[in-house]
N, C-alpha and C positions, 0 to 999 in steps of 0.2 A: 595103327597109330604111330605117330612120327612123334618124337619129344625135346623140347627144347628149355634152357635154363635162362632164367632175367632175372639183370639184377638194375636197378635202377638208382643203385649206387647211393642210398642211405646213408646219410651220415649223422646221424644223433646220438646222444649218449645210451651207453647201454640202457636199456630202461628197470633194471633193477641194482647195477653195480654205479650206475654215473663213469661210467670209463668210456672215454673219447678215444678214438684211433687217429693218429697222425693223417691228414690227406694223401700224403705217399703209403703208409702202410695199407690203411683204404683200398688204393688204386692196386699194390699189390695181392692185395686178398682176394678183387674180384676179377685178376689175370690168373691166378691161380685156380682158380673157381674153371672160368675160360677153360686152361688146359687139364686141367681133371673131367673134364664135360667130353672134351673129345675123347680122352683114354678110354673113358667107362662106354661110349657109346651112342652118348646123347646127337640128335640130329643136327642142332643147331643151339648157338649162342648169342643171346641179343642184351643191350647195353640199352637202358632208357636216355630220355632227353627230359632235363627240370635246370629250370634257370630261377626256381624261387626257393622259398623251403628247405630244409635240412637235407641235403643232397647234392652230391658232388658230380653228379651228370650234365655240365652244360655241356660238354663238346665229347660225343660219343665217338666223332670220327676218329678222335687222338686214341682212345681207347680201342679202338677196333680197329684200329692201326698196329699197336701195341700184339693185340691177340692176333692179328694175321700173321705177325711174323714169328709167332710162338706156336702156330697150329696148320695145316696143312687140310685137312679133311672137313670138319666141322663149317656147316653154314653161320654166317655173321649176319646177326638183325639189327634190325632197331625198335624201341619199346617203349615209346614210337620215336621220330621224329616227327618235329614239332612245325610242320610247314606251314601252317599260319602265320607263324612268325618270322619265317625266313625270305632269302632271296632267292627264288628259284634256280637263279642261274650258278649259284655258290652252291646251291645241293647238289645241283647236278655236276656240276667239277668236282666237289667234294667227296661224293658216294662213289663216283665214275674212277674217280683215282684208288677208293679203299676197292672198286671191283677188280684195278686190273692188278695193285699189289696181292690180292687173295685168288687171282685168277676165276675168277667167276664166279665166288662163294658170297659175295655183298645181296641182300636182300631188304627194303624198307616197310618198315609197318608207320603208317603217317597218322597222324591227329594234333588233334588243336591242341592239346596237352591238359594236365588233368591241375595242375596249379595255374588257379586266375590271374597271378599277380605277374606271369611273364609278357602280356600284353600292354601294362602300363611300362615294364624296362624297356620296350621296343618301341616304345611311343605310339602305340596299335590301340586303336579304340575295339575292346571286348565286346560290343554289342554288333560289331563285321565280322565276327571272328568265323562265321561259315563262309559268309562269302568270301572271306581273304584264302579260305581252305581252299574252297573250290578255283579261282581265279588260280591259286600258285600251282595247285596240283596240275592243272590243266595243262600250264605253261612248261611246266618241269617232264610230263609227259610228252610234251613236243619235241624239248630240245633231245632228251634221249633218245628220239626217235627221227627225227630229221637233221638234214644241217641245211645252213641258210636261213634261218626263221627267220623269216618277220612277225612283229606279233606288237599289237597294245592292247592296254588295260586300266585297270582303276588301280592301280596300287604297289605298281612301280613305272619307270621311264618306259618308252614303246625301243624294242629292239629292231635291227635292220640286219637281214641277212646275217646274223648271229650262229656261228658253231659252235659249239661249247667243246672244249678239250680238257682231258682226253675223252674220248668216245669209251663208253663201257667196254666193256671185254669180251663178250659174246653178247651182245645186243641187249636191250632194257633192264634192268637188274628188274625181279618181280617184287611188286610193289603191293602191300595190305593195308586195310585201311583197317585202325583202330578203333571200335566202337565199345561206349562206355555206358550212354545215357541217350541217345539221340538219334532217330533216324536217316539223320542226313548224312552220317557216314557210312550208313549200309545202303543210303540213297543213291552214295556216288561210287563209292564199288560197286552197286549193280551197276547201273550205268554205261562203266567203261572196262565192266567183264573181271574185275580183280577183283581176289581172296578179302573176305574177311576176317578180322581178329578181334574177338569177342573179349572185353577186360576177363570176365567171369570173378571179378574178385573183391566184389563189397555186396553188392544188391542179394535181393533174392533169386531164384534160377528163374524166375518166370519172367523180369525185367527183362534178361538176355534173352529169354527163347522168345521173347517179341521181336528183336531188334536182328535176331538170326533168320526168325520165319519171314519178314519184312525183307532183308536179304535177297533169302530164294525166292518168293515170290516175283520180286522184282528184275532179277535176276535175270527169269526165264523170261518176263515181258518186254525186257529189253534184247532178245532173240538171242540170247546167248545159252550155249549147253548146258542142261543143269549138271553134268556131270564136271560142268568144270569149276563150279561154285562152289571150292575151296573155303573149311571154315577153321580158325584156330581156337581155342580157349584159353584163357589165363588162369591162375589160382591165387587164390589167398594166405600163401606160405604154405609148404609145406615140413612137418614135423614127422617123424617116426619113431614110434615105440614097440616092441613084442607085444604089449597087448592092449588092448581100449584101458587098460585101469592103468599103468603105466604112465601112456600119453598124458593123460591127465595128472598122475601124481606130477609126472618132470616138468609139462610145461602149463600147467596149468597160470601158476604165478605171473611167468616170463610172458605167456599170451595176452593172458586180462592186464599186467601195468603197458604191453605194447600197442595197447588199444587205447590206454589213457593215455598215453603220451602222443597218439595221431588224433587223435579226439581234437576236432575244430568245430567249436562253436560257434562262430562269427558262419557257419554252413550247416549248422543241426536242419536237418529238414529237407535239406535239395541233395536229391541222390546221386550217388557215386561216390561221395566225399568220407562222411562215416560210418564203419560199420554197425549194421544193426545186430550183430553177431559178438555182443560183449561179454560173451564168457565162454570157457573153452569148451563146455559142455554143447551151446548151442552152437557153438560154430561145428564143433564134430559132427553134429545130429545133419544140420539147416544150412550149414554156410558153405564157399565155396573153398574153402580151405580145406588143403588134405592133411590134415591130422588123423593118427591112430595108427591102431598094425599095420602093416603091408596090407592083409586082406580088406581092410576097413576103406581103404584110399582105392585098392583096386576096384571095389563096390561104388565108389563114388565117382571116380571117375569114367566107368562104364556110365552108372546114372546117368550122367551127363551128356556123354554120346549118344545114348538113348532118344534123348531128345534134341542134342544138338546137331549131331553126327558129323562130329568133328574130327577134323585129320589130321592136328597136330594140339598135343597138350604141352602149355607150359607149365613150367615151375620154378619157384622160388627160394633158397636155402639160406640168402642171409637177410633178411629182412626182420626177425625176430628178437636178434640178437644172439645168434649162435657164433662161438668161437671161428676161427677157420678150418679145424682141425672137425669140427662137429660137423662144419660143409658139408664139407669130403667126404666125412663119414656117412651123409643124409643122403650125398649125391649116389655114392658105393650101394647102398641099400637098396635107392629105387633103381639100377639100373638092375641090378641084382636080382633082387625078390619082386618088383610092382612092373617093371618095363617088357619084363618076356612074356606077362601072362596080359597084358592089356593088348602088345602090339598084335598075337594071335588071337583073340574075342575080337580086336577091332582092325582089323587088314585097312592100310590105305596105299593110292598110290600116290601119291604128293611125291614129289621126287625122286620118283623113278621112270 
């Protein structure tokens, strides 16, 4: 098992103090997070994309510009970007240039993004929002892999013998595809032979192991090795305490008002949006969230692989409202007590 840290860069009040952090303090906590991730170990680093809602991620690329030139080792992702919304030809300059300042470390996880409201700021009718996926990814796949394109479509001007510069750094950055709720994104990484990345982090585990086994399935019908259908999973924050009774005294409070405060109404009902995991008790038991001892998170994220057999786990440390100091402390642990005993139960090779 490979392991990677996201942050998608949250910005609301704490949800039990009401203390707001500066957008500069923000951006510093989650570069710090960055290079704490590589010291301790962790495989990789990824920065979400959100251009609506309490979140300071519209432009990952500045951010993972920022950690390139603070880190040397550690893979740089994305969580996801948002290519639906984008102009192909601008992601692919854009990514192409954080590949070659990282030397080869730039990697995309792509999706339509998980806030509805950034298709109305791009002037994008929400009810294209697959087809715009598919049409950009496609184009975005060309140019990183050819020069001279020519190419049209529905949903930008048609290009003529087009290079895009600069050209990646050791050829295509590898590219994942985000799935949350929907089979068309494990549709079109089968498809075109690329990893998927499983949310893993509101539903129940049965939603995802549909949208995984759909995946492989497909995968292999589109003649591609099953041994190369690479799957990732997300989590629902992770918390650690010495013991199940603990976890629950400390974060009991801080878990249940951080679940009232993402609670969207205007979406009770259409899955992905809220968790049905509203107390800290059943999210330990049920949910995808690694909360509890070391042993308790180990157990579950085995679980997981069990059925997922997945080859890279992420995780999350500030999304709850932990200090920066309590990060570090959360990141120190897993890498510590949870990462040496999962990465021998679960061997991958993903990057190597």
């Amino acid at each position: 098992m490979k392991f990677q840290v996201l942050s998608i860069v949250g910005h609301a009040p704490h949800p039990l103090t009401g203390e707001l952090l500066s957008p500069a303090d923000r951006f510093d906590e989650v570069l710090d997070a960055g290079v704490a991730a590589e010291r301790l170990g962790f495989d990789a680093y990824a920065i979400g994309e959100r251009h609506a809602g309490a979140f300071l991620s519209s432009s990952p690329t500045v951010l993972l510009a920022a950690l390139a030139a603070r880190t040397s080792r550690i893979r740089l992702l994305t969580g996801v970007t948002v290519v639906a919304i984008l102009d192909p030809v601008r992601v692919a300059e854009d990514y192409a240039t954080l590949d070659q300042l990282s030397r080869g470390r730039i990697e995309l996880v792509i999706g339509k993004g998980a806030e509805a409201g950034h298709f109305d700021l791009f002037g994008l009718d929400e009810e294209r929002q697959w087809d715009l996926q598919k049409e950009k990814y496609e184009l975005l796949r060309r140019l990183w892999r050819e020069e001279g394109v020519d190419w049209a479509g529905e949903f930008r001007p048609a290009l003529k013998n087009v290079t895009t510069v600069p050209r990646p750094y050791a050829g295509p950055p590898r590219v994942w595809h985000g799935s949350a709720t929907s089979l068309n994104s494990p549709e079109l990484a089968a498809r075109h032979g690329d990893p998927l990345f499983t949310a893993n982090a509101v539903q129940p585990r049965a939603a995802y192991v549909r949208l995984i086994d759909h995946y492989r399935e497909r995968f292999a019908a589109y003649g591609h090795d099953p041994a190369r259908a690479h799957v990732a999973a997300g989590s629902g924050g992770l918390l650690i305490a010495d013991t199940h009774e603990r976890a629950v005294s400390r974060y009991k409070e801080l878990y249940e008002a951080r679940v009232r405060q993402n609670f969207k109404p205007r979406l009770e009902g259409k899955a992905g949006y809220n968790t049905p995991f509203r107390t800290i008790e059943d999210a330990i038991a049920d949910g995808p969230q690694l909360i509890g001892s070391p042993q308790q998170i180990i157990d579950k994220i085995l679980g997981y692989h069990s059925t997922y057999r997945h080859d890279l786990q992420s995780v999350t440390v500030d999304g709850f409202g932990l200090s920066r100091g309590e990060q570090i402390e959360t990141l120190e642990r897993f890498a510590e007590e949870i990462a040496p005993v999962v990465r021998r139960e679960a061997p991958s090779t993903l990057w190597e």
